[in-house]
C-alpha atoms as one frame of an Amber mdcrd trajectory, in Angstrom:
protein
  18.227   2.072  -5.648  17.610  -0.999  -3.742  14.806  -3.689  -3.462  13.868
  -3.968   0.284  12.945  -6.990   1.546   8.189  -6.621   2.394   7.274  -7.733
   5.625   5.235 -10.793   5.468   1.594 -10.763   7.561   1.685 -11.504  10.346
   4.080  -9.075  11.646   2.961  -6.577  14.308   4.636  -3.263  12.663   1.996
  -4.368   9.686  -0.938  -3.127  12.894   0.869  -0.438  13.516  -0.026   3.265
  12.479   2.960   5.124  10.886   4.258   8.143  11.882   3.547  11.527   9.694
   6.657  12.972   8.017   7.960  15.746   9.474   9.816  17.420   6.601  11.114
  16.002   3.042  14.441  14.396   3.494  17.085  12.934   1.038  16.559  10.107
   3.253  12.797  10.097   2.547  13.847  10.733  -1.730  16.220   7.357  -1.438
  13.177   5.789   0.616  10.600   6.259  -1.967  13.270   5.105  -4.892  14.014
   2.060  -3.012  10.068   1.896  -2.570   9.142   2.147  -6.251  11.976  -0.117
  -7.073  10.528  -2.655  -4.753   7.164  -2.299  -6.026   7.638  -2.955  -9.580
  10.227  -5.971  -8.937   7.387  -7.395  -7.038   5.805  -6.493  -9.079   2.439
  -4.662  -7.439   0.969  -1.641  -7.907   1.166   0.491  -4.369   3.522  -0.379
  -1.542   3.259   1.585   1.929   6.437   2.257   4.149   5.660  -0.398   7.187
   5.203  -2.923   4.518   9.140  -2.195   4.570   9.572  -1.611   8.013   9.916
   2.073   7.220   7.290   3.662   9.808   6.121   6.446   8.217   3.606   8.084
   6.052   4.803   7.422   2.964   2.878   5.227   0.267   4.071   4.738  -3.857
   1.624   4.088  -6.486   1.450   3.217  -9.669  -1.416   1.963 -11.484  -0.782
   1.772 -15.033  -0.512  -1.434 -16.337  -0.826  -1.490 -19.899   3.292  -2.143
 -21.695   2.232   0.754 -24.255   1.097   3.559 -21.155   3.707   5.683 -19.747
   3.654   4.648 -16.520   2.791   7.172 -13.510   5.127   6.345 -10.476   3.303
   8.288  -7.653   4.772   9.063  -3.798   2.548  10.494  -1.554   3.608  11.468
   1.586   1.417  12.376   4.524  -1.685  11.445   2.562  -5.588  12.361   3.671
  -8.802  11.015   2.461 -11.054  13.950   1.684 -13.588  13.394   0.580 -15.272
   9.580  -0.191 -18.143   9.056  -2.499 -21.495   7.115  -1.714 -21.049   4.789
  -4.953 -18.954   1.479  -4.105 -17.473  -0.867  -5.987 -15.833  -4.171  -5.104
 -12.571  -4.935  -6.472 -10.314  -8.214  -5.724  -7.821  -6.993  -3.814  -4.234
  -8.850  -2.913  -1.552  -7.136  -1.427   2.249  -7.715  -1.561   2.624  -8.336
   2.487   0.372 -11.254   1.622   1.547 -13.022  -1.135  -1.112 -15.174  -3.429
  -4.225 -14.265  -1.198  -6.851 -12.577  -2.945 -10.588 -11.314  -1.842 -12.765
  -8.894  -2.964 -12.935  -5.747  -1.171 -15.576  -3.109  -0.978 -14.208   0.601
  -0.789 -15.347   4.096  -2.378 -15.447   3.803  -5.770 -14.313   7.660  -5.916
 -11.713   9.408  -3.205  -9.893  12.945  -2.844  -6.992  13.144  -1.521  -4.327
  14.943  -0.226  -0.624  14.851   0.509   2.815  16.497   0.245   5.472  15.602
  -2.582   8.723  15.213  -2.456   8.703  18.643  -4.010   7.546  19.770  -0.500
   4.320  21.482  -2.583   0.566  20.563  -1.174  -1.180  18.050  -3.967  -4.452
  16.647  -3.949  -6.238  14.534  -6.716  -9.863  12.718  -7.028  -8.775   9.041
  -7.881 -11.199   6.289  -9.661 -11.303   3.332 -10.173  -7.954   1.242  -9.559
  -6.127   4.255  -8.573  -9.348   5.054  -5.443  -8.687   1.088  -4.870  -5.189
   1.366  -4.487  -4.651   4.652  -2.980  -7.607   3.328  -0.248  -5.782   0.324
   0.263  -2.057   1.755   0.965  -3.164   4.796   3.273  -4.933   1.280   5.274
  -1.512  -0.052   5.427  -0.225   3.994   7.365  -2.958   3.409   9.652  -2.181
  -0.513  10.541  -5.266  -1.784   8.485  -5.064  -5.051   6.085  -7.169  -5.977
   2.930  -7.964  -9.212   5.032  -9.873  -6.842   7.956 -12.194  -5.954   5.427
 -13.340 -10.192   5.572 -15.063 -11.869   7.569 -13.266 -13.637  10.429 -13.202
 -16.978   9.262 -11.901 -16.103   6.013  -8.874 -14.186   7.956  -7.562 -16.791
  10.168  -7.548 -19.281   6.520  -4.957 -16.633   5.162  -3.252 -15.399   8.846
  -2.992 -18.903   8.858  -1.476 -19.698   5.162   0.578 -16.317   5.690   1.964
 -18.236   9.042   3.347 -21.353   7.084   4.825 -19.558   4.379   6.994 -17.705
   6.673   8.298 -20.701   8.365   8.821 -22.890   4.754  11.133 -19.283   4.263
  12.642 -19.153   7.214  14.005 -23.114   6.551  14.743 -21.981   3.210
């Protein structure tokens, strides 16, 4: 397995929508290994391919966080929102393709979804609480959609504009 390096915002394959997968690969199995392994060195709890530069429809997930849990690595590949409930709840949201920047985001506080698994098989699952958050907030990231497009526009350009220094105090390293 290897850690991949996450695309920093702003980077335009971040606006981009991903493409569906066509069939499960062992390309796609070594992808979401890499992906996991990526995610917990972070450490966060979802990563989406572009945040990788991997275009596709593929998103990893895991939202345990408690030492003594099991914890519950999830790949979803080609996954669909449902069904959305009316309730809402706000949670502070950061995201690993925008380090140290945190707002709070209103989403569904209850989602379905659906998606293939690397066993090929048809899943689906109603998700609550962190899990709707996260799963909400990497299928965004497949459709070229940011935590930060959820604020308002001043609030935006502050972190676009944060995001924008960090990458150049990296790229003098």
């Amino acid at each position: 397995m290897t850690i991949r390096p996450i695309l920093i915002h702003p980077d335009p394959r971040l606006k981009k929508v991903a493409d569906p997968v066509a069939e499960i690969t062992p390309e796609l199995q070594r992808l979401s290994d890499d992906m996991l392994e990526t995610m917990y060195d972070a450490p966060g709890i979802g990563l989406a391919g572009p945040q990788i530069g991997a275009m596709q429809q593929i998103l990893v997930m895991d939202c345990i966080k408690d030492e003594d849990e099991e914890p519950r690595p999830m790949v979803l590949v080609n996954p669909k929102i449902t069904w959305s409930s009316e309730d809402l709840s706000t949670y502070e949201e950061g995201c690993l393709s925008i380090p140290e920047q945190f707002a709070d985001v209103e989403r569904p506080a209850e989602v379905d979804v659906e998606w293939l698994g690397l066993d090929g098989a048809g899943h689906q699952e109603r998700f609550t609480g962190l899990w709707a958050t996260c799963v909400q907030h990497e299928i965004d990231h497949l459709n070229g959609k940011l935590f930060i497009d959820y604020l308002k526009p001043l609030k935006r350009q502050m972190i676009t504009r944060k995001m924008q220094k960090l990458k150049r105090e990296r790229a003098r390293g």
